[in-house]
N, C-alpha and C positions, 0 to 999 in steps of 0.2 A: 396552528394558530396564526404564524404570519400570515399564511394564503388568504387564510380567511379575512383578517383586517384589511389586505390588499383587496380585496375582493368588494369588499364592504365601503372602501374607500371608493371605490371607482364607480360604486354606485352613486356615495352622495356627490360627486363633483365631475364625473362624466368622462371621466380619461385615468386609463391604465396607471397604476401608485405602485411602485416597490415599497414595501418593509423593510428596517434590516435590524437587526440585532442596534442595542445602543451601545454607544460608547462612554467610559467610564470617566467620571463621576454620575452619566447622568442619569438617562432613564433605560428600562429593560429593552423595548426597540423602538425605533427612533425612522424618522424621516431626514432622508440628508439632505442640505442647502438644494443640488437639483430639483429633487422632486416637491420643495416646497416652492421655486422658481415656475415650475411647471402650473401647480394650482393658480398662483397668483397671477399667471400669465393671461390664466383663461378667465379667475373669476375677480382680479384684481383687487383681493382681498391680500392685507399684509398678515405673517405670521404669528401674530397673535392670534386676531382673529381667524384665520386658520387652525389653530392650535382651540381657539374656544368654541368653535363650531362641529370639531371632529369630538370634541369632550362631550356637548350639548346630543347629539346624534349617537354617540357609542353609549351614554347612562341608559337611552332607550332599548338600544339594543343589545346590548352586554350589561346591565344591572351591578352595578360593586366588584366588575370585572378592574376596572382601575380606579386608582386613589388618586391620580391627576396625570392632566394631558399638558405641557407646556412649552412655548418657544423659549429655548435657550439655547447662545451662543452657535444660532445661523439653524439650530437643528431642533425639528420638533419630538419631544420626548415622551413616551407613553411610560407610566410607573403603574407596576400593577399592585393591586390590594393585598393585603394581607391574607384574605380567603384564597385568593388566585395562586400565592406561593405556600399556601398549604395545603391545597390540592392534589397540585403539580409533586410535591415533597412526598405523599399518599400514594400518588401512582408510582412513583421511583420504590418506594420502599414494598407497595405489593406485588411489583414483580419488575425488575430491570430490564428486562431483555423485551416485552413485550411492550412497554412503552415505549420502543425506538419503532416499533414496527408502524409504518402506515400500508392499510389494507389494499391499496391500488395498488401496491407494490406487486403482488402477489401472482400476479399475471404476464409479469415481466420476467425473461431470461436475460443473463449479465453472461457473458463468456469473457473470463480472465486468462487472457495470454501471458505466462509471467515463468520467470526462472530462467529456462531455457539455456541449460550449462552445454557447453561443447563436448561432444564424445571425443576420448582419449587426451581430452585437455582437464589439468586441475580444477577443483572448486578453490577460485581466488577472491579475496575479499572484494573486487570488481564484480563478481557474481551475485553478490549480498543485494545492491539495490534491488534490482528486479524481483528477490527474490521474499525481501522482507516488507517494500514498498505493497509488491501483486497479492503477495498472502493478508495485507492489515487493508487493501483495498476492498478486499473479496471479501473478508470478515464484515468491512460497515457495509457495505450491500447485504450482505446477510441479513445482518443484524435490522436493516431495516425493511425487510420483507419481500427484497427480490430473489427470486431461485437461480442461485450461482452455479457455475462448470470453470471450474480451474483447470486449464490445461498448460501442462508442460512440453513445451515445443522445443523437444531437442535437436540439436545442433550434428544429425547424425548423419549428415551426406552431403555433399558438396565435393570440390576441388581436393580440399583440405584432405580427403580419403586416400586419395592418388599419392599423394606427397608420403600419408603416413607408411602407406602402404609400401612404394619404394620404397623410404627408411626399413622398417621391420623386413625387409626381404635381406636389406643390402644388407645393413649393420645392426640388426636385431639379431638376441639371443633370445629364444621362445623362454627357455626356463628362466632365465633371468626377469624376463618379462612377467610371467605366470607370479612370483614370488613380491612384486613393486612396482607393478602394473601402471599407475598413476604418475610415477616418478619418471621409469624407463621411457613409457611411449613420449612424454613430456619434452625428456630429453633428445629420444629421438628425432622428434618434431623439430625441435629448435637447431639439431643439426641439419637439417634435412637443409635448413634456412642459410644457413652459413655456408655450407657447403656450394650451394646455387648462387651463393654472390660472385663466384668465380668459376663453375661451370653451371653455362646456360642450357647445358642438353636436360638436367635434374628436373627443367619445370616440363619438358615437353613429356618425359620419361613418366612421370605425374599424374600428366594430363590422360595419356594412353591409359595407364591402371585406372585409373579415374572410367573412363570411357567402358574398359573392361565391365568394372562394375554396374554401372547405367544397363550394362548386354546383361548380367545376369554369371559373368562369369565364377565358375565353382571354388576358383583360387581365392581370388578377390573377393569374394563373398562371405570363404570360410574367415580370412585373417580380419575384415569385418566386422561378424561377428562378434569374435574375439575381443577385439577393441568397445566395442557395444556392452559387453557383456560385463569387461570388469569395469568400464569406470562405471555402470550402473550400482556394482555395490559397493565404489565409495562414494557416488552421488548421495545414496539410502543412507550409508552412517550419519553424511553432514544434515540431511534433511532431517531426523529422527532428532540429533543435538539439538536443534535447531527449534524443534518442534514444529514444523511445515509441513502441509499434508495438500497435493495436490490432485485432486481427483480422477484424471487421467494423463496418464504420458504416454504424447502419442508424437515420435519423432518424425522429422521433414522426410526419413526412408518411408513412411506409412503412405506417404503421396505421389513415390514414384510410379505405380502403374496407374496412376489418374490424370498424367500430364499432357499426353496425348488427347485426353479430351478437354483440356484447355488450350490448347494448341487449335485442337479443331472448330473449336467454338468461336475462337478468333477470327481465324479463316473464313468460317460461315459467316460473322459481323461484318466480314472486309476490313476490320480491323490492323491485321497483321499485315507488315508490308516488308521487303527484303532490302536490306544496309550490309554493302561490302561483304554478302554471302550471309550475316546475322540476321536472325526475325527480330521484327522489331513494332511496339506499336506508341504511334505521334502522339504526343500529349501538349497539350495549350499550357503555355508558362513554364514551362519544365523541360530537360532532358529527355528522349524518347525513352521507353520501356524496353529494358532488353531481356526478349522470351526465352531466344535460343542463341548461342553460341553457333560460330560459323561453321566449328566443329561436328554441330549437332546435341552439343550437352547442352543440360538445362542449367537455370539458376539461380537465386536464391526467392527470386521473383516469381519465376515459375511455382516452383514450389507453396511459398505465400498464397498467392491467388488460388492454388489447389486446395487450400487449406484454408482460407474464406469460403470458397464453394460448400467444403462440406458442413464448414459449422454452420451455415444459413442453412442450408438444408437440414442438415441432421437437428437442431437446438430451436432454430426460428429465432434467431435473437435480439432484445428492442436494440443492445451495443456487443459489440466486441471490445473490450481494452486492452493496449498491446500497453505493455508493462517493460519498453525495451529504453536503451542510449538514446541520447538526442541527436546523436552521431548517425540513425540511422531514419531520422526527419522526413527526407526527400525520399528513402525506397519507399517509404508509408503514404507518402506523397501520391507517389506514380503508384501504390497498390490502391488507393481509393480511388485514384482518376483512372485507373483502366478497369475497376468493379462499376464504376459508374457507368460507361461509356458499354457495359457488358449487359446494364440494367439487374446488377446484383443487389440493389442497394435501396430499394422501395421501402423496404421494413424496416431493416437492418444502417446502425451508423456506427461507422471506425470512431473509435475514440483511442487518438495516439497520445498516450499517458507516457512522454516519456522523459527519460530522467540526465540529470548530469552526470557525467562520466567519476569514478573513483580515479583519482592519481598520481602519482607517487612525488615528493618534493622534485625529483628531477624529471617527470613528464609522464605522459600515459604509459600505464601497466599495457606489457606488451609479452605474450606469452612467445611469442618466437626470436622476440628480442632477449626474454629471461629475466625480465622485469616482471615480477609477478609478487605479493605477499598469499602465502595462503589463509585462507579461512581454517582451516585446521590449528597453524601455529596461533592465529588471532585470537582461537578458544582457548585454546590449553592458557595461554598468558594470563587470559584474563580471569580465568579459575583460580592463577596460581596467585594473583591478588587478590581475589575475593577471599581466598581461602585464608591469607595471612591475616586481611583484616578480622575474620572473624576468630580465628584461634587467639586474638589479642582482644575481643571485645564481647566476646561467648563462646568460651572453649567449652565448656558443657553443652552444647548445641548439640543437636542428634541430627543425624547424616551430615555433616558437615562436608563431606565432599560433593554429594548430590547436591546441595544446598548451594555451595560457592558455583558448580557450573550453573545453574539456573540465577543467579547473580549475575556472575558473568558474561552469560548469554544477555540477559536484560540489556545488559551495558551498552552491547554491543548492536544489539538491534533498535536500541534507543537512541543512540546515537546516530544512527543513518537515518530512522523513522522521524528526528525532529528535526534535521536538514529540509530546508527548503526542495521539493522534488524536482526543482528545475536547474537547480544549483550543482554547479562541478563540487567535489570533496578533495580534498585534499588530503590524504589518509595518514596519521601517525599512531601509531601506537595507543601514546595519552591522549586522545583523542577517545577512540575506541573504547576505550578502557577505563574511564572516567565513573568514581564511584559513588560523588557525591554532588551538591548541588541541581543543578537539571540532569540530572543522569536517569536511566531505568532503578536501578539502587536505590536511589532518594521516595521513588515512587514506590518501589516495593517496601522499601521500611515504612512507611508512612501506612500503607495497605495493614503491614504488619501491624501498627500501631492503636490503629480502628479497632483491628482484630481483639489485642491484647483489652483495649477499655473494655469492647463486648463482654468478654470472657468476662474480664475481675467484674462487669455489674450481675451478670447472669450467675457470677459464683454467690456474690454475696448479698445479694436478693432473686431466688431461682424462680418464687413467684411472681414477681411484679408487673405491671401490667404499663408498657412502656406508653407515655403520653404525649402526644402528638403536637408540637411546638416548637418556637423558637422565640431567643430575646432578640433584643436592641446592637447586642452586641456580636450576632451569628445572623446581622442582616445581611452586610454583602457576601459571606459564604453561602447566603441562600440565594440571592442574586448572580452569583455566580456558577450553581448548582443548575438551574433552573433552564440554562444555556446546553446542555449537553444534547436536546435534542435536535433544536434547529443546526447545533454545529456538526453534529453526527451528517446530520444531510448534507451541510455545507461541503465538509471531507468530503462524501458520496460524488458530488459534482463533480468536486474541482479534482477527483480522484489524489486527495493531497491528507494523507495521514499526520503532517508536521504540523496540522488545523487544533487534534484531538489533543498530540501533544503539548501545545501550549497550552489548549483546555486545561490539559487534567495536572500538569505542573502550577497553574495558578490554583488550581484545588487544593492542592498537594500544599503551597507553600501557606494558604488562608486557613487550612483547618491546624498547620502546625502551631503556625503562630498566635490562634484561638489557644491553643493547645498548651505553648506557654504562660496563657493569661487567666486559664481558666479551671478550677477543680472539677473534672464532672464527674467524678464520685466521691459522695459525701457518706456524712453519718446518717443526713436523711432519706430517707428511701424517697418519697414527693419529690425531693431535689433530684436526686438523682435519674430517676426516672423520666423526668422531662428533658434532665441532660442529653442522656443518652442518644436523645430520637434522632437528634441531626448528625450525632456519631455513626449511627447506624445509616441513614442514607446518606453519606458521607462513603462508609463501607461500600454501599450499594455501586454508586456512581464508579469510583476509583476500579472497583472489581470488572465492572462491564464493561469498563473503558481499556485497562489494562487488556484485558482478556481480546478488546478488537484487534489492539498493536500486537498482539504476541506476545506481551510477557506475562511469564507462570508469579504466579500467586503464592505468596508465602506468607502463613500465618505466624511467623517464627522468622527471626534474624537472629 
């Protein structure tokens, strides 16, 4: 509907209109001071007259589409009719999912780069953003009709292999290993680190196994593996709790015998040029790109652009979204300036969605430093409050342990999903773990809450035939309703899911507090019945919305 007013607008006054959503008190969407600046510029008409010309011009063309058009306070306001939010309320309630969708969408591929945990490094709560951020991304792209590919790009080759590799040789015990895989290598790792502050031979030592590997060697390969193998099945536990489902994992070893023809394609550009023995290629405004190592090893760049190559190829994509730290700005930098410069990028556009770093009161989580919290301990905690509050406010509750993790989890992924995505975190505990007010929790009991009115109407009237309406008094929860689609797309753009959250928290807080003021089940069935309607798309909204972010749905607290 905005496009279309914009569109509509530019016809009657001859120059390009943004819409946008209105802002509250006033009207549903609104013209901001600019672009009411811009009309006047051209046709030196003041905002009134602006405002009663766009009213006179839309009755023709949109008929009882709005109840009034007017300038107030700097901004022109569009209020729509009462038909128009009973429409809109019609479509939500006959099917939630398909009113997000717009049909263009449908011909577009999205590739979601997101997760992307380190082999033989833990799953730490520093893993969470990209992980809960890329998964509620991928969902409103879904949700609004593009064909998604979530890929998981793990962290499974680099330098880092060499180093682990020495440790597990030197002072690794296999069986010890075999039995705490996640802990051991961990450990290992971080001595490997300590150990090399005071001898300098450990990184060259590194480097060679490292090297080893890149050739193919059968040692280095096997103990590889290895490492590959188990943290993959505690990456699967956390992903499972979690409820994340990424459609392929496909780690940076997938790309190693594809390097050489990014290497040579270089070459063939005259692209690649040689610095103190390293390939390297020039970049405008930036640091040069480094291909190869003077060594001959690749790096994490190499790799990268092996891994643009294919997804252009393989997927044809209108974006790729990298769902990583903001820490890693400039290599996204230098990977879109040497795909351009390669003419990778005619179709296809980077969209570097990335986020602020999780870290700890005394400074960035640092797994070789041993500053790490896990995402493991972060669950268990917050089940183990979940659990108390409800043994204290519904010990009758059924599954009550299933129950409290999927609380818990809420918590936890609500709390990093209504952070600003560009925003550092600061990570505490009660932070995390927060059960009420704007939390996941507050949302899920509220969802509950819809649930329960359904039930008790559908119990005690099973035939009634629910009647489509609202008063005076569920006007701005309908004006606030009404907003879920354009801000679904909003999210979509600005790949910023903390958009939906604010959405559906003002939802959340207008239907409760309806909720205190008002009976909607009565002794009359008439009454009731027309109660009901806005409970139930109410239900509708909260459920599609919830279900974008990740959090499970509970008809019961």
């Amino acid at each position: 509907m905005i496009e279309e007013l914009a569109k509509n607008l530019c016809n009657l006054f001859g120059l390009d209109v943004k819409v946008d959503l209105g802002k509250e008190p006033f009207g549903d969407l609104a013209l901001l001071p600019a672009e009411i600046n811009k009309i006047s510029e051209k046709t030196g008409m003041k905002g009134e007259e602006i405002a009663a010309k766009i009213y006179s011009s839309f009755e023709q063309l949109f008929p009882g589409r709005f109840s009034a058009i007017k300038f107030e306070s700097g901004y022109i306001n569009f209020y729509f009719s009462e038909r128009i939010y009973l429409e809109e309320l019609q479509k939500i309630l006959k099917d939630s999912s398909s009113y997000l969708i717009e049909p263009e969408n449908f011909k577009k591929t999205i590739v979601f780069d997101y997760s992307s945990p380190n082999i033989a490094k833990p799953f730490s709560v520093g893993h969470l953003r990209s992980t809960v951020i890329g998964q509620a991304n991928y969902n409103i792209h879904k949700a609004l009709g593009y064909k998604t590919i979530g890929i998981n790009h793990l962290g499974d080759w680099g330098t880092q292999f060499g180093k682990l590799i020495y440790a597990i040789k030197t002072w690794g015990d296999e069986d010890k290993i075999a039995k705490n895989p996640i802990e051991e290598l961990n450990s290992l790792y971080v001595r490997f680190h300590r150990e090399a502050e005071t001898d300098g031979k450990l990184n060259e030592a590194a480097r060679e196994w490292f090297r080893k590997l890149e050739k193919g060697d059968e040692e280095a390969l096997k103990i590889w593996s290895k490492c590959v193998k188990w943290s993959m099945e505690e990456f699967e536990k956390i992903y499972r709790i979690l409820n994340v489902k990424i459609d392929q994992v496909i780690g940076e070893s997938f790309y190693k015998d594809k390097l050489d023809e990014i290497v040579d394609e270089l070459k063939e550009k005259k692209l690649l040029k040689e610095s103190e023995g390293a390939q390297i290629v020039e970049l405008e405004g930036m640091p040069p790109a480094l291909i190869k190592k003077s060594d001959g090893t690749t790096l994490y760049l190499t790799r990268d652009l092996a891994a643009l190559k294919y997804r252009i190829e393989k997927y044809h994509p209108a974006k790729i979204i990298y769902h990583v730290g903001n820490d890693q700005a400039l290599h996204f930098s230098q990977l879109e300036a040497v795909a351009q410069k390669l003419g990778w990028l005619k179709k296809t556009k980077i969209v570097f969605a990335g986020h602020g770093m999780m870290r700890l009161a005394e400074g960035k989580m640092s797994t070789r430093a041993g500053r790490t919290v896990l995402l493991a301990d972060l669950i268990e905690q917050s089940k183990d409050r979940a659990l108390k509050i409800i043994e204290a406010k519904n010990p009758n509750l059924k599954e009550k342990e299933k129950v409290a993790l999927q609380i818990g989890i809420s918590a936890i992924k609500y709390a990093d999903l209504s952070t600003n995505r560009k925003s550092d975190v600061i990570f505490s505990f009660d932070k995390f773990i927060n059960l009420s007010g704007n939390s996941g929790p507050y949302l899920q009991y509220t969802y509950a809450r819809t649930c329960s009115l359904v039930g008790e109407f559908e119990k005690k009237y099973p035939k009634a035939q629910v009647k489509p309406g609202f008063g005076k008094e569920e006007l701005e929860l309908v004006r606030t309703i009404i907003k879920v689609r354009p801000l679904v797309a909003l999210a979509a753009s600005a790949s910023a899911p903390n958009i939906l959250c604010d959405f559906v928290f003002k939802l959340a807080e207008e239907f409760n507090s309806l909720y205190e003021k008002k009976r909607f089940i009565t002794g009359d069935k008439q009454t009731s019945s027309a109660n009901i309607y806005i409970v139930k798309v109410v239900q509708k909204v909260l459920g599609q919305v919830l279900k974008l972010l990740g959090i499970t749905l509970l008809d019961e607290i």
